[in-house]
C-alpha positions in Angstrom: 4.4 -15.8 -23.0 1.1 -14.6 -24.2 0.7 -10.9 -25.9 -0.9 -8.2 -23.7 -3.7 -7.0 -25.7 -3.0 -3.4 -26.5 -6.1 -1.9 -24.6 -4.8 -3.7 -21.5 -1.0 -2.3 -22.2 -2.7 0.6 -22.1 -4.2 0.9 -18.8 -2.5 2.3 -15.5 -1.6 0.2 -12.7 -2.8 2.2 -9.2 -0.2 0.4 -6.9 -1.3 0.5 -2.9 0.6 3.8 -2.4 -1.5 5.3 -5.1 1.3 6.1 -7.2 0.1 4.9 -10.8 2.5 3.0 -13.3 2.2 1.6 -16.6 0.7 -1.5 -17.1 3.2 -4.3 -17.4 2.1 -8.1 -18.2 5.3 -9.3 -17.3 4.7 -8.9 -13.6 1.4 -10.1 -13.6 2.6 -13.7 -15.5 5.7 -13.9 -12.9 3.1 -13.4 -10.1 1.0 -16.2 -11.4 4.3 -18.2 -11.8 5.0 -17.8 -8.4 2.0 -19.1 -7.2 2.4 -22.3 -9.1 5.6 -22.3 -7.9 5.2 -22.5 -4.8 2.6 -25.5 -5.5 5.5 -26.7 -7.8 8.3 -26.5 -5.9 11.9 -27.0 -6.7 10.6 -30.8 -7.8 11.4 -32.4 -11.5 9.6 -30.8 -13.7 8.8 -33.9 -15.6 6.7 -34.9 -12.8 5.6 -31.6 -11.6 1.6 -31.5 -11.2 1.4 -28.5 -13.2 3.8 -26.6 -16.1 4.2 -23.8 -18.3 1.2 -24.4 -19.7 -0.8 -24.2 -16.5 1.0 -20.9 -16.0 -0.1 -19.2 -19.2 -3.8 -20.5 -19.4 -4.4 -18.1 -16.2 -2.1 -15.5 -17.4 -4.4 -15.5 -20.9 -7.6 -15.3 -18.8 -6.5 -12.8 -16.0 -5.2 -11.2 -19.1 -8.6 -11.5 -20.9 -10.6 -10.3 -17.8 -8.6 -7.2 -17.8 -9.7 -6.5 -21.3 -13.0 -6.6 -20.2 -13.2 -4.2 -17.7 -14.4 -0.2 -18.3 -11.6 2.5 -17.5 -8.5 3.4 -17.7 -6.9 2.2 -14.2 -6.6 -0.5 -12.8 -6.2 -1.1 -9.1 -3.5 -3.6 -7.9 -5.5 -5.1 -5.9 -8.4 -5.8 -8.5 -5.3 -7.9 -10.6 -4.4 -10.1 -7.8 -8.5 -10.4 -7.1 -8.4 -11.7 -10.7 -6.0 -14.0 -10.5 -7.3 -15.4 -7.3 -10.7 -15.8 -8.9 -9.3 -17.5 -12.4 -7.0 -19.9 -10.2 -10.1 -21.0 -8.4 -12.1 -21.3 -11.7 -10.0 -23.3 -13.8 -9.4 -25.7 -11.2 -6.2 -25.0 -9.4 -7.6 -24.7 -5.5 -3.8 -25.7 -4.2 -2.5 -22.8 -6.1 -5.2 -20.9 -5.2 -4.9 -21.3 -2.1 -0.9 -20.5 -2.2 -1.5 -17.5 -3.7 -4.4 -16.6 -1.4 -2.0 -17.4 1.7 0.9 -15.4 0.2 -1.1 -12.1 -0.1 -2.7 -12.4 3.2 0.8 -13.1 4.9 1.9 -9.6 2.6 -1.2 -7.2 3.6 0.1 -8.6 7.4 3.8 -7.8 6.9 2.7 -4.5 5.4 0.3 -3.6 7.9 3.0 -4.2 10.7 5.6 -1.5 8.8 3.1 0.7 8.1 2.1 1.0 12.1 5.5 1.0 13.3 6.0 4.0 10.2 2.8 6.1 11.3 4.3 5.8 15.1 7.8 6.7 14.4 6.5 10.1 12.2 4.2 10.8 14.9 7.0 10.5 17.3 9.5 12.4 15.2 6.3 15.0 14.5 6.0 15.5 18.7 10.0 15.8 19.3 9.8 18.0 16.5 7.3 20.2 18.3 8.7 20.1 21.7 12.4 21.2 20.0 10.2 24.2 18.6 8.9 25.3 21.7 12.0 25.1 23.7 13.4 27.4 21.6 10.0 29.6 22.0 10.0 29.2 25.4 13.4 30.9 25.8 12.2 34.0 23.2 9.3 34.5 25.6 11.7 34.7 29.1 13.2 37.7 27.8 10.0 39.6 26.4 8.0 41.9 28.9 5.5 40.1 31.0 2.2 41.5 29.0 3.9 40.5 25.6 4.6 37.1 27.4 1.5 36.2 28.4 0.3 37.2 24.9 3.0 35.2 23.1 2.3 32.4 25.0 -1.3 32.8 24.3 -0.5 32.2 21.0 1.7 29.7 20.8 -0.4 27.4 23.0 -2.7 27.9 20.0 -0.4 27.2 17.5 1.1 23.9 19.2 -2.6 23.1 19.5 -2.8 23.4 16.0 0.1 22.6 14.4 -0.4 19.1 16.8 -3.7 18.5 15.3 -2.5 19.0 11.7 0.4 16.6 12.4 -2.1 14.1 13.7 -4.6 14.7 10.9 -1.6 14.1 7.9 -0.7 10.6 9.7 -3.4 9.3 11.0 -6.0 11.4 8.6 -8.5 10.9 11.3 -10.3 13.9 13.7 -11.8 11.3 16.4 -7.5 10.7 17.1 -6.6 14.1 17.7 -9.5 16.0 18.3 -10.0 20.0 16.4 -9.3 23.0 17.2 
């Protein structure tokens, strides 16, 4: 395998959570390999259409590209934009077009458990709420009736709020959930 150059080994990853990571080389090669893989197959390799080589004449220029650019971070996504565009450069449009396919099928899956996610903490978030106010509601039967009306003043207020806030941390939209 080809050396990272040590300004690239130096650089941190910003992974699609945000969470940042050192860079590593390794994954980018297997990533490529993968791609030609699935071009490749399980076939002989004797008679395969591409090899090794194939493999680490992207990897050197996905590599090299990286050098090139300012900063200290690197998005995920920009990688895999690289690879995409040195695949397509140097020739290898099947593999390109693996790869391509791959990552759409990935930002789909991802979408899909991200949705059902949001939903279920917006749903837990709600139940949450309604456990809270039940147990409100019964504090406010046994106040006076001018403290009542006053406590439930406020806690209309608060659930308006506290909704809102939930809505704003998962969806991290206003038009969604409207302000208070």
């Amino acid at each position: 395998m080809i050396e990272v150059p040590e300004k690239v080994s130096q650089k941190i990853v910003v992974k699609r959570d945000g969470k940042k990571v050192e860079f590593d080389g390794a994954k980018i090669a297997i990533a490529i390999q993968k791609g030609f893989g699935d071009i490749i197959g399980t076939g002989d390799r004797a008679v395969a259409k591409y090899n090794e080589s194939d493999v680490n004449r992207v990897y050197g220029k996905v590599l090299s590209r990286i050098k090139e650019l300012e900063g200290e971070k690197i998005k995920i996504e920009q990688i895999q934009d690289l690879i995409e565009e040195e695949l397509k450069k140097n020739g290898y449009q099947d593999v390109y077009e693996a790869f391509s396919s791959y990552r759409e099928k990935r930002a789909q899956s991802r979408k899909i458990f991200f949705d059902e996610k949001k939903q279920h903490k917006f749903l837990k978030a709600l139940e949450n709420l309604g456990l809270k106010s039940g147990r409100e509601e019964e504090i406010r039967q046994k106040n006076a009736s001018t403290m009542e009306n006053t406590a439930m003043r406020n806690n209309d207020t608060i659930w308006q709020n506290d909704f809102t806030r939930i809505c704003k941390i998962i969806f991290n939209e206003k038009e969604i959930c409207g302000s208070t």
